[in-house]
N, C-alpha and C positions, 0 to 999 in steps of 0.2 A: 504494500500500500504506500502511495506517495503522499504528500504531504504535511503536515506537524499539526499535531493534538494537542488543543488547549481546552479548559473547561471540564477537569474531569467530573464524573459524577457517580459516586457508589449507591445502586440502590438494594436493601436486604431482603433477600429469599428467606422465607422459612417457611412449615408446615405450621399452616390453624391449627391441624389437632393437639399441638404443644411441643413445649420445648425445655430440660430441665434448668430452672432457673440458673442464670448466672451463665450460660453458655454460647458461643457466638451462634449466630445464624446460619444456614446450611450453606450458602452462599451467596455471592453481589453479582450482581449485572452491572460495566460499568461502562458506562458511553461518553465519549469524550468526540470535541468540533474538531471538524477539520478546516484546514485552511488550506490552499496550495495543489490540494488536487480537482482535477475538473469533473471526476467523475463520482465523487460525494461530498456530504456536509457534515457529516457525524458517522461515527463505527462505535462499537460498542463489544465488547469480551468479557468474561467470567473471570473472578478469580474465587478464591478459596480460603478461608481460615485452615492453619494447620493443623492437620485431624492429630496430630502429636502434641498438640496446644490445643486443648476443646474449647476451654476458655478465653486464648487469646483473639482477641474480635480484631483485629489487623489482620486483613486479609492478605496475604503475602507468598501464595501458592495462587500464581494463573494456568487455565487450563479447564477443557469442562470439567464440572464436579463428579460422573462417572471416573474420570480417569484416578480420583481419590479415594475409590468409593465413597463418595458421599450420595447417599438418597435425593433425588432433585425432582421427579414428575408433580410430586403431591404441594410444590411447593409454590407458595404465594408469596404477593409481595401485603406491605402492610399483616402480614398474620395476627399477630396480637390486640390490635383493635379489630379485626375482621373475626377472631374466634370471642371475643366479645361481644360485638355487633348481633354474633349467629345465635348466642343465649339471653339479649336481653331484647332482641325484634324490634330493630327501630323503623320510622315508618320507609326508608327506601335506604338500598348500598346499594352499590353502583362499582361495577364492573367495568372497567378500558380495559383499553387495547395496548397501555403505554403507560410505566410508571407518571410520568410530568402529567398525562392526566387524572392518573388518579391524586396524585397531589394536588392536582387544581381544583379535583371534585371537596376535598378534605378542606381545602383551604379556603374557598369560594364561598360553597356551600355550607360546612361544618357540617358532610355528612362521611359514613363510612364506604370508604375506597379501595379494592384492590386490583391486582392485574395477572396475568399471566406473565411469563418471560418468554422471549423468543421472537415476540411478533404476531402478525397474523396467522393464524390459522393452526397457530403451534398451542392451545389452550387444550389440556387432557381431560381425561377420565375423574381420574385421579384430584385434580382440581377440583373440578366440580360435585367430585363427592362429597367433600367438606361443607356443601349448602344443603345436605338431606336434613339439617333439623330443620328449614324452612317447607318442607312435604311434609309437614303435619298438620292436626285440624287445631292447635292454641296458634302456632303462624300463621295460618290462615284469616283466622281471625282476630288479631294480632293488625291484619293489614299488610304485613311487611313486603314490600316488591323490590325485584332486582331490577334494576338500571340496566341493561346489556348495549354499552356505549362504542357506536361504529365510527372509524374516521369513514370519511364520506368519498373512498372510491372502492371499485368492485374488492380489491383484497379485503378490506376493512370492513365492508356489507357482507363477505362471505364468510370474517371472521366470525362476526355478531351473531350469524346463522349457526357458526357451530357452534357456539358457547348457549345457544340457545337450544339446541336439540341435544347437549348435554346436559343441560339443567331440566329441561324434560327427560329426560331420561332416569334422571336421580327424583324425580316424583314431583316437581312443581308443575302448578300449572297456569295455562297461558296467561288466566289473569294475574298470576303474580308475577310474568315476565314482559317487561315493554323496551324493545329494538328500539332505541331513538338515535341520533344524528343531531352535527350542531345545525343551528338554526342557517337557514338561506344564503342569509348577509353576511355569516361567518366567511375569512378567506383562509383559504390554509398556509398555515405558519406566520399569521399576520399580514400575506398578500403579498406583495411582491414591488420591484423597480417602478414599475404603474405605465401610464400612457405615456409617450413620446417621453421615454427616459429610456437612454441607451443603457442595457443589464451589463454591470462590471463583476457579477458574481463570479466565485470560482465554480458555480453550477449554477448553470443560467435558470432564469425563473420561469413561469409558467406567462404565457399573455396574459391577459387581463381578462378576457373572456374565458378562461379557465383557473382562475386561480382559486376558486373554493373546492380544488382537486386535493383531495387530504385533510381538509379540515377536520379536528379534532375535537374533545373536548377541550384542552387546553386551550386552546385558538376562541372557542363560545366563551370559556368565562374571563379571556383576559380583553372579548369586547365588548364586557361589562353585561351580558343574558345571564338569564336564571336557568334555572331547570326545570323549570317551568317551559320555557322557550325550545326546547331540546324537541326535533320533530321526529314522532314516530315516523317509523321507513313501514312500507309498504310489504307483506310476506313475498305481492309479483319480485319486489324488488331484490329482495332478500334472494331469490334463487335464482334469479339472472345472475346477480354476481359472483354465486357460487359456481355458476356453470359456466360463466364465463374466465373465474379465477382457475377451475379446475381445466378446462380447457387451454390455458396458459400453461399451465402444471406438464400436460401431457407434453406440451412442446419443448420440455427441458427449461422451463421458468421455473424460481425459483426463489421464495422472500427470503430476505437478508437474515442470517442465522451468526452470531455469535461469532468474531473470528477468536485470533491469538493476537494479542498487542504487539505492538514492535516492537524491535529487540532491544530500543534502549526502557520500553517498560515492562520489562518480564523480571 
Protein backbone atom coordinates (compact mmCIF):
# COMPACT_ATOMS: atom_id res chain seq x y z
CA UNK A 1 0.00 0.00 0.00
CA UNK A 2 1.38 3.51 -0.99
CA UNK A 3 0.92 6.27 0.94
CA UNK A 4 1.30 7.40 4.90
CA UNK A 5 -1.25 6.82 7.63
CA UNK A 6 -2.21 9.49 9.86
CA UNK A 7 -5.35 9.48 12.20
CA UNK A 8 -5.07 6.36 13.92
CA UNK A 9 -8.02 4.95 15.46
CA UNK A 10 -8.55 1.69 17.81
CA UNK A 11 -11.83 0.56 18.02
CA UNK A 12 -12.71 -2.74 20.96
CA UNK A 13 -14.14 -6.07 19.86
CA UNK A 14 -15.47 -8.14 22.59
CA UNK A 15 -18.34 -10.65 23.17
CA UNK A 16 -21.92 -9.28 24.81
CA UNK A 17 -22.13 -12.53 26.48
CA UNK A 18 -19.20 -11.28 28.99
CA UNK A 19 -15.82 -10.93 29.64
CA UNK A 20 -13.93 -11.61 33.03
CA UNK A 21 -13.42 -8.54 34.75
CA UNK A 22 -10.27 -6.67 34.59
CA UNK A 23 -9.35 -8.23 31.08
CA UNK A 24 -8.51 -6.77 27.69
CA UNK A 25 -10.84 -7.02 24.90
CA UNK A 26 -10.62 -9.87 22.25
CA UNK A 27 -9.51 -7.48 19.86
CA UNK A 28 -9.25 -3.73 17.97
CA UNK A 29 -10.06 -2.98 14.47
CA UNK A 30 -7.86 -0.01 13.73
CA UNK A 31 -8.26 2.39 10.68
CA UNK A 32 -6.03 4.83 10.04
CA UNK A 33 -6.40 8.01 6.79
CA UNK A 34 -4.52 7.86 4.13
CA UNK A 35 -2.93 10.52 2.30
CA UNK A 36 -0.73 10.06 -0.80
CA UNK A 37 -2.22 7.21 -2.53
CA UNK A 38 -4.98 7.79 -5.22
CA UNK A 39 -6.45 4.62 -4.82
CA UNK A 40 -7.99 5.17 -1.10
CA UNK A 41 -8.61 7.26 1.81
CA UNK A 42 -8.44 5.07 4.98
CA UNK A 43 -7.37 1.16 5.50
CA UNK A 44 -7.96 -0.36 8.55
CA UNK A 45 -6.11 -3.84 10.31
CA UNK A 46 -6.55 -5.94 13.57
CA UNK A 47 -4.34 -6.15 16.16
CA UNK A 48 -4.35 -8.12 19.29
CA UNK A 49 -3.73 -8.00 23.10
CA UNK A 50 -1.07 -10.57 24.00
CA UNK A 51 -2.82 -13.68 24.87
CA UNK A 52 0.46 -14.14 27.32
CA UNK A 53 -0.64 -10.78 28.97
CA UNK A 54 -4.61 -11.38 29.34
CA UNK A 55 -4.66 -8.35 31.01
CA UNK A 56 -2.59 -6.09 29.27
CA UNK A 57 -5.10 -3.80 27.16
CA UNK A 58 -2.16 -2.53 24.79
CA UNK A 59 -2.69 -4.17 21.89
CA UNK A 60 0.77 -4.94 20.51
CA UNK A 61 0.38 -8.22 18.47
CA UNK A 62 -1.00 -7.37 14.75
CA UNK A 63 -2.51 -9.92 12.78
CA UNK A 64 -6.04 -11.49 12.43
CA UNK A 65 -7.03 -12.73 15.81
CA UNK A 66 -7.54 -16.56 14.42
CA UNK A 67 -3.89 -16.45 13.92
CA UNK A 68 -3.62 -16.07 18.08
CA UNK A 69 -6.31 -18.16 18.70
CA UNK A 70 -8.39 -15.63 19.88
CA UNK A 71 -12.24 -16.38 19.44
CA UNK A 72 -13.51 -13.25 17.18
CA UNK A 73 -17.01 -14.33 15.08
CA UNK A 74 -19.22 -13.76 18.39
CA UNK A 75 -17.76 -10.43 18.72
CA UNK A 76 -19.04 -6.87 18.98
CA UNK A 77 -18.12 -3.73 19.03
CA UNK A 78 -19.49 -1.43 22.12
CA UNK A 79 -20.24 -5.16 24.06
CA UNK A 80 -20.66 -3.81 27.47
CA UNK A 81 -23.35 -1.26 27.04
CA UNK A 82 -24.81 -3.45 24.30
CA UNK A 83 -25.18 -6.76 26.92
CA UNK A 84 -26.64 -4.08 29.17
CA UNK A 85 -28.91 -2.48 26.65
CA UNK A 86 -30.19 -6.40 25.96
CA UNK A 87 -31.22 -6.89 29.96
CA UNK A 88 -32.76 -3.65 30.61
CA UNK A 89 -34.84 -3.13 26.97
CA UNK A 90 -34.48 0.26 26.06
CA UNK A 91 -36.86 1.71 23.65
CA UNK A 92 -34.43 1.28 20.36
CA UNK A 93 -30.38 0.00 19.62
CA UNK A 94 -29.26 0.57 16.80
CA UNK A 95 -27.10 -1.60 14.73
CA UNK A 96 -24.33 0.18 11.79
CA UNK A 97 -22.42 -0.84 9.58
CA UNK A 98 -19.29 1.11 10.82
CA UNK A 99 -17.85 1.73 14.30
CA UNK A 100 -17.81 6.06 13.61
CA UNK A 101 -21.46 5.24 13.34
CA UNK A 102 -22.30 3.65 15.95
CA UNK A 103 -20.51 6.23 17.99
CA UNK A 104 -22.43 8.88 16.22
CA UNK A 105 -25.78 6.95 17.02
CA UNK A 106 -24.32 6.92 21.04
CA UNK A 107 -23.34 10.39 20.96
CA UNK A 108 -26.02 12.11 18.93
CA UNK A 109 -28.72 10.32 20.08
CA UNK A 110 -27.67 8.99 23.63
CA UNK A 111 -28.94 5.60 22.51
CA UNK A 112 -27.21 2.04 22.45
CA UNK A 113 -24.95 1.22 19.52
CA UNK A 114 -23.03 -1.46 18.03
CA UNK A 115 -21.59 -2.87 14.92
CA UNK A 116 -20.11 -5.75 13.35
CA UNK A 117 -16.24 -5.72 12.08
CA UNK A 118 -15.27 -6.23 8.78
CA UNK A 119 -17.66 -4.30 6.75
CA UNK A 120 -20.57 -5.00 4.72
CA UNK A 121 -21.94 -8.19 4.44
CA UNK A 122 -19.32 -9.62 6.93
CA UNK A 123 -22.07 -9.54 10.13
CA UNK A 124 -22.46 -13.51 11.46
CA UNK A 125 -24.58 -15.84 13.06
CA UNK A 126 -22.98 -15.68 15.98
CA UNK A 127 -23.57 -11.87 16.23
CA UNK A 128 -26.78 -11.81 16.04
CA UNK A 129 -27.32 -14.54 18.45
CA UNK A 130 -26.56 -12.22 21.33
CA UNK A 131 -30.00 -10.29 20.51
CA UNK A 132 -32.21 -13.73 21.25
CA UNK A 133 -33.24 -12.05 24.73
CA UNK A 134 -35.11 -9.46 22.43
CA UNK A 135 -37.47 -13.00 20.86
CA UNK A 136 -39.28 -12.80 23.92
CA UNK A 137 -42.89 -11.84 24.91
CA UNK A 138 -41.42 -9.20 28.25
CA UNK A 139 -39.20 -7.48 25.00
CA UNK A 140 -41.97 -7.51 23.08
CA UNK A 141 -43.79 -5.79 25.10
CA UNK A 142 -41.19 -3.98 26.43
CA UNK A 143 -41.27 -2.01 22.87
CA UNK A 144 -37.62 -2.49 22.25
CA UNK A 145 -36.66 -2.24 18.22
CA UNK A 146 -33.53 -2.61 16.58
CA UNK A 147 -32.38 0.07 14.26
CA UNK A 148 -30.70 -2.18 11.25
CA UNK A 149 -28.69 1.07 9.88
CA UNK A 150 -27.67 0.81 5.97
CA UNK A 151 -25.00 3.26 4.23
CA UNK A 152 -27.03 4.10 1.21
CA UNK A 153 -25.44 2.03 -1.70
CA UNK A 154 -26.26 -1.57 -2.81
CA UNK A 155 -23.39 -3.08 -0.55
CA UNK A 156 -24.79 -1.39 2.40
CA UNK A 157 -28.66 -2.07 1.54
CA UNK A 158 -27.50 -5.71 1.00
CA UNK A 159 -25.64 -5.46 4.20
CA UNK A 160 -28.86 -4.40 6.22
CA UNK A 161 -30.78 -7.24 4.48
CA UNK A 162 -28.42 -9.69 6.13
CA UNK A 163 -28.25 -8.51 9.50
CA UNK A 164 -31.87 -8.47 9.04
CA UNK A 165 -32.78 -12.13 8.02
CA UNK A 166 -30.34 -12.94 10.96
CA UNK A 167 -32.01 -11.24 13.50
CA UNK A 168 -35.12 -13.12 12.11
CA UNK A 169 -33.72 -15.88 12.38
CA UNK A 170 -32.77 -15.64 16.05
CA UNK A 171 -36.77 -15.17 16.75
CA UNK A 172 -37.46 -11.32 16.34
CA UNK A 173 -39.91 -10.08 14.59
CA UNK A 174 -40.56 -7.77 11.62
CA UNK A 175 -42.13 -5.34 13.94
CA UNK A 176 -39.31 -5.19 16.05
CA UNK A 177 -36.90 -4.66 13.01
CA UNK A 178 -36.81 -1.39 10.88
CA UNK A 179 -34.01 -1.06 7.78
CA UNK A 180 -33.72 2.73 7.64
CA UNK A 181 -31.13 4.94 5.74
CA UNK A 182 -29.84 8.50 6.32
CA UNK A 183 -32.24 10.91 5.34
CA UNK A 184 -32.33 12.28 1.36
CA UNK A 185 -30.32 15.41 1.81
CA UNK A 186 -27.65 13.59 3.77
CA UNK A 187 -24.31 13.50 1.33
CA UNK A 188 -21.95 11.00 1.98
CA UNK A 189 -18.87 11.74 3.81
CA UNK A 190 -20.03 15.37 4.05
CA UNK A 191 -20.35 15.65 0.19
CA UNK A 192 -17.62 16.58 -1.77
CA UNK A 193 -15.39 19.48 -3.90
CA UNK A 194 -19.19 20.69 -5.20
CA UNK A 195 -19.88 22.56 -8.52
CA UNK A 196 -17.24 24.08 -10.72
CA UNK A 197 -14.57 23.36 -8.09
CA UNK A 198 -11.70 21.42 -9.63
CA UNK A 199 -11.38 18.00 -7.07
CA UNK A 200 -7.58 18.02 -5.74
CA UNK A 201 -8.29 14.93 -3.63
CA UNK A 202 -5.92 12.18 -3.50
CA UNK A 203 -9.32 10.11 -4.43
CA UNK A 204 -11.34 12.04 -6.48
CA UNK A 205 -14.80 12.77 -5.24
CA UNK A 206 -18.13 11.61 -6.53
CA UNK A 207 -20.08 14.64 -8.86
CA UNK A 208 -22.42 16.35 -7.20
CA UNK A 209 -25.25 14.49 -8.72
CA UNK A 210 -24.16 11.55 -6.93
CA UNK A 211 -22.63 12.36 -3.86
CA UNK A 212 -25.37 10.87 -1.36
CA UNK A 213 -23.54 7.56 -2.68
CA UNK A 214 -22.48 6.01 0.84
CA UNK A 215 -24.09 8.14 3.13
CA UNK A 216 -24.13 6.83 6.55
CA UNK A 217 -25.29 7.27 9.68
CA UNK A 218 -22.56 9.40 10.77
CA UNK A 219 -22.93 11.79 7.69
CA UNK A 220 -27.20 12.01 9.06
CA UNK A 221 -26.29 13.02 12.55
CA UNK A 222 -23.32 15.21 11.84
CA UNK A 223 -26.03 17.23 9.42
CA UNK A 224 -27.75 17.90 12.46
CA UNK A 225 -31.32 14.89 11.78
CA UNK A 226 -32.63 12.89 14.37
CA UNK A 227 -33.63 9.40 14.15
CA UNK A 228 -36.58 10.26 13.73
CA UNK A 229 -35.49 11.44 10.09
CA UNK A 230 -33.72 8.18 9.35
CA UNK A 231 -35.86 6.61 6.14
CA UNK A 232 -37.09 3.38 6.03
CA UNK A 233 -35.74 1.43 2.73
CA UNK A 234 -38.17 -0.39 0.93
CA UNK A 235 -37.83 -4.68 1.22
CA UNK A 236 -38.11 -4.01 -3.27
CA UNK A 237 -35.14 -2.32 -2.31
CA UNK A 238 -33.49 -4.35 0.01
CA UNK A 239 -33.14 -7.36 -2.53
CA UNK A 240 -32.14 -5.48 -5.54
CA UNK A 241 -29.09 -4.63 -3.74
CA UNK A 242 -28.59 -7.91 -2.49
CA UNK A 243 -28.78 -9.31 -5.99
CA UNK A 244 -27.12 -6.82 -7.25
CA UNK A 245 -24.02 -7.00 -4.59
CA UNK A 246 -24.11 -10.60 -4.90
CA UNK A 247 -23.89 -10.53 -8.50
CA UNK A 248 -20.76 -8.27 -8.20
CA UNK A 249 -19.45 -11.03 -5.76
CA UNK A 250 -19.73 -13.62 -8.50
CA UNK A 251 -17.49 -11.41 -10.77
CA UNK A 252 -14.54 -11.63 -8.33
CA UNK A 253 -15.78 -8.33 -6.24
CA UNK A 254 -14.94 -8.13 -3.22
CA UNK A 255 -15.57 -5.53 0.15
CA UNK A 256 -12.53 -4.29 1.65
CA UNK A 257 -11.53 -6.90 4.51
CA UNK A 258 -8.88 -6.06 7.16
CA UNK A 259 -5.32 -5.88 5.71
CA UNK A 260 -1.68 -6.09 7.67
CA UNK A 261 -0.27 -2.52 8.57
CA UNK A 262 2.94 -1.45 7.09
CA UNK A 263 5.98 -2.55 8.03
CA UNK A 264 6.93 0.49 9.80
CA UNK A 265 3.48 -0.25 12.17
CA UNK A 266 3.70 -3.83 12.93
Amino acid sequence: MNGTLTNFRRYAFDSPAGNPSGRAPRFYVVRADVTGDPDRRRTFYWEVPNPAQPFNRRANLSGHPSEFGVPFRDCLYNAGPLRYALDTLPPVIVWAEGEKDADAARRAYGVPATTHFAGAGKATDEQAAHFAPLATRKARRAGTRVLIVADRDDAGLACAARRYRLLRAVGLNPSQLHVVRAADAVLGGGGGCGLDVRCECDVACLPPSKQWIGADLADHAAAGYGLRDLVRVPRADLRAAAAATAARGKQGWVYGAPEEPPADRR
